[in-house]
N, C-alpha and C positions, 0 to 999 in steps of 0.2 A: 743386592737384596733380591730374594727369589719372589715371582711375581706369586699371587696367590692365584688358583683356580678357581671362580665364582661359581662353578658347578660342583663341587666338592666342598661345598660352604662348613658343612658339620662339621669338618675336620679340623677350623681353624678360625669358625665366628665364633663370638664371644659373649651374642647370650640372644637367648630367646623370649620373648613378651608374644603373654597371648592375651588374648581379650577373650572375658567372660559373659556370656548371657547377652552375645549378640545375637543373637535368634528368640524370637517372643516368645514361640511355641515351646523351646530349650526352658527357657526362664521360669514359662509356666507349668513344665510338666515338672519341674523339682521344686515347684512353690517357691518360686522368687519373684518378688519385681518386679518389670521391667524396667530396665536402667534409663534413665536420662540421660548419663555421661559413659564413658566407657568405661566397665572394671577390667583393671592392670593388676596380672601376677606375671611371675617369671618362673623362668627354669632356666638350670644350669648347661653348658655345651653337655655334660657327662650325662644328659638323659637322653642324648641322641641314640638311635640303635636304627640301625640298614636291614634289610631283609639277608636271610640268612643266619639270622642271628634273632634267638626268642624277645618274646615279652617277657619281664619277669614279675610278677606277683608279687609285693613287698611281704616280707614275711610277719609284717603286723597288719594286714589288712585281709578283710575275707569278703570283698564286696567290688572287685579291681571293674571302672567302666571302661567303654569304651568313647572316643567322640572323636567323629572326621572332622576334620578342616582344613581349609584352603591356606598352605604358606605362602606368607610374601618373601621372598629373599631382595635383603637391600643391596643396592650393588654402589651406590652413591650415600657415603654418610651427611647428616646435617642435621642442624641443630633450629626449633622451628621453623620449622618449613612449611613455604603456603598450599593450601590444596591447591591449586591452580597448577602446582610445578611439580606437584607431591608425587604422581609417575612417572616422573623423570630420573626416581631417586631406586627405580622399582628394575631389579635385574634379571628376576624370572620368578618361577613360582614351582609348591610343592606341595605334593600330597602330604598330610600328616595327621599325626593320632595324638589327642592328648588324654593318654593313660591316666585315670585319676581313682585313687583310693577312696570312692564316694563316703564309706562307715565312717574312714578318719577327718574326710571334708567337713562332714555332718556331725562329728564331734568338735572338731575347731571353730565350726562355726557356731555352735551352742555354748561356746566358753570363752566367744569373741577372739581366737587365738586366731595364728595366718594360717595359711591353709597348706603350709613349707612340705611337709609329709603328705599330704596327699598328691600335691602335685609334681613336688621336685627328684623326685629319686629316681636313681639309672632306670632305662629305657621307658622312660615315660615319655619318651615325644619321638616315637616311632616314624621316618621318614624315607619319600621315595625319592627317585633321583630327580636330580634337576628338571624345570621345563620351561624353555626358554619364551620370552613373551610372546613370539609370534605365535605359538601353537595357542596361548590362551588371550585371543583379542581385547575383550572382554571379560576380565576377573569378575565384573559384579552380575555375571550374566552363566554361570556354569553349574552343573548339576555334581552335586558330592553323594555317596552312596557307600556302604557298608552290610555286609554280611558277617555271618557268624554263621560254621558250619552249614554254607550254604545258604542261609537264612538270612533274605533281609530284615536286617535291624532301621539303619537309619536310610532316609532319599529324600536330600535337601536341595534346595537352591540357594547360591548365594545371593541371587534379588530379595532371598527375605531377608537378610542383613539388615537388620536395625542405621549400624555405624555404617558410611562406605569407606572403604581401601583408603582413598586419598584424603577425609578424615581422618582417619586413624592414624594415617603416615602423621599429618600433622598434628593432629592431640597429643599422641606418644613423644612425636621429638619435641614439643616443648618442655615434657619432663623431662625425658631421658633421651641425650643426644644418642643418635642412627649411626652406627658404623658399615660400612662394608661388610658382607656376609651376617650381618643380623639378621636374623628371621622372627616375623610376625603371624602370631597365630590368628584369627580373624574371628575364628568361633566355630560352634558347630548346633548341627539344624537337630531337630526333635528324636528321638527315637535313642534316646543313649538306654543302653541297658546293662548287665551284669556280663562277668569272660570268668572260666573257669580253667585250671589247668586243662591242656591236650588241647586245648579250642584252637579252630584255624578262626585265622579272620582276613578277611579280602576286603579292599577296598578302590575304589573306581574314581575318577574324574571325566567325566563325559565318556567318551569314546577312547581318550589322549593317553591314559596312565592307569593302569592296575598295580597292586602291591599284595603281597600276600605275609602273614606273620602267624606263628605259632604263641601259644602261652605258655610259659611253665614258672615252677616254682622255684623260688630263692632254696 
């Protein structure tokens, strides 16, 4: 059996869970709640998309956001796992974008329906490459950042993080058992705004990792 590549996860994990309205400020600028417990959606592997390769705009939405967030790539699967051991289970980490069709969000959620279409469709979880633990010591402790033609949009910290990392490791795999190469999306900070076709968007991790993506349309 051919071993897998833990740096090259998107090509071969088998799904993605992000958490929603981890950030107060995120929560309250789209008039939500702030959550007590963590919200759980997913996406499929088929919404990964690499640089060099666009955004795509779903061709029922006219409203596409942007939101940075810090990935966790798992590199050790298990099934409730304690926070005590919960970054033991942690194989590196990843810039990523979670693309969301805000107009159809905001339709599903006024007809109580899931939110599948706004969130799940190809290249909606735009990802940079690998970065191994050593570079980021301190997950709950790093700065996410976002432009839009130059333009900052969002500049978050992950200390405002509602849930932390090895929470979440643990909340998540009590539901839904951790495999190898799964990736956790953790949330993202304040400033999510609108992307229109031709828009470039750049996005930053400290100092460590840049990525850059185009939009276009389906």
């Amino acid at each position: 059996m051919t071993t897998r590549n833990i740096t090259r996860f998107w090509e071969w994990g088998r799904k993605i869970i992000c958490v929603g309205r981890n950030y107060a400020d995120h929560a309250k600028e789209l008039k939500n709640a702030v959550p007590t417990e963590p919200v759980l959606f997913l996406k499929p592997p088929s919404a990964y998309v690499k640089e060099g390769s666009p955004i795509l705009v779903p061709h029922y939405s006219s409203n596409l956001h942007h939101e940075v967030e810090l990935g966790i790539v798992i590199g050790k699967g298990g099934t409730a796992i304690p926070q005590t051991s919960a970054m033991e289970h942690v194989a590196g980490y990843a810039l990523c974008l979670d693309m969301t069709a805000r107009d159809v969000q905001d339709d599903c959620k006024s007809k109580g329906l899931p939110w599948t279409l706004a969130k799940a469709f190809n290249t909606s979880c735009p990802v940079s490459d690998f970065i191994s633990k050593e570079k980021i010591p301190d997950p709950g402790n790093v700065n996410l950042w976002l432009k839009v033609n130059d333009k900052m949009r969002q500049n978050g910290h992950t200390s405002q993080m509602i849930f932390s990392i090895p929470y979440l490791i643990s909340y998540i795999s009590e539901i839904i058992s951790l495999e190898e190469g799964d990736l956790i999306l953790t949330g993202t900070p304040k400033g999510v705004s609108s992307v229109q076709e031709f828009d470039e968007l750049q996005a930053g991790i400290e100092d460590i990792l840049t990525m850059t993506f185009k939009v276009d349309r389906l």
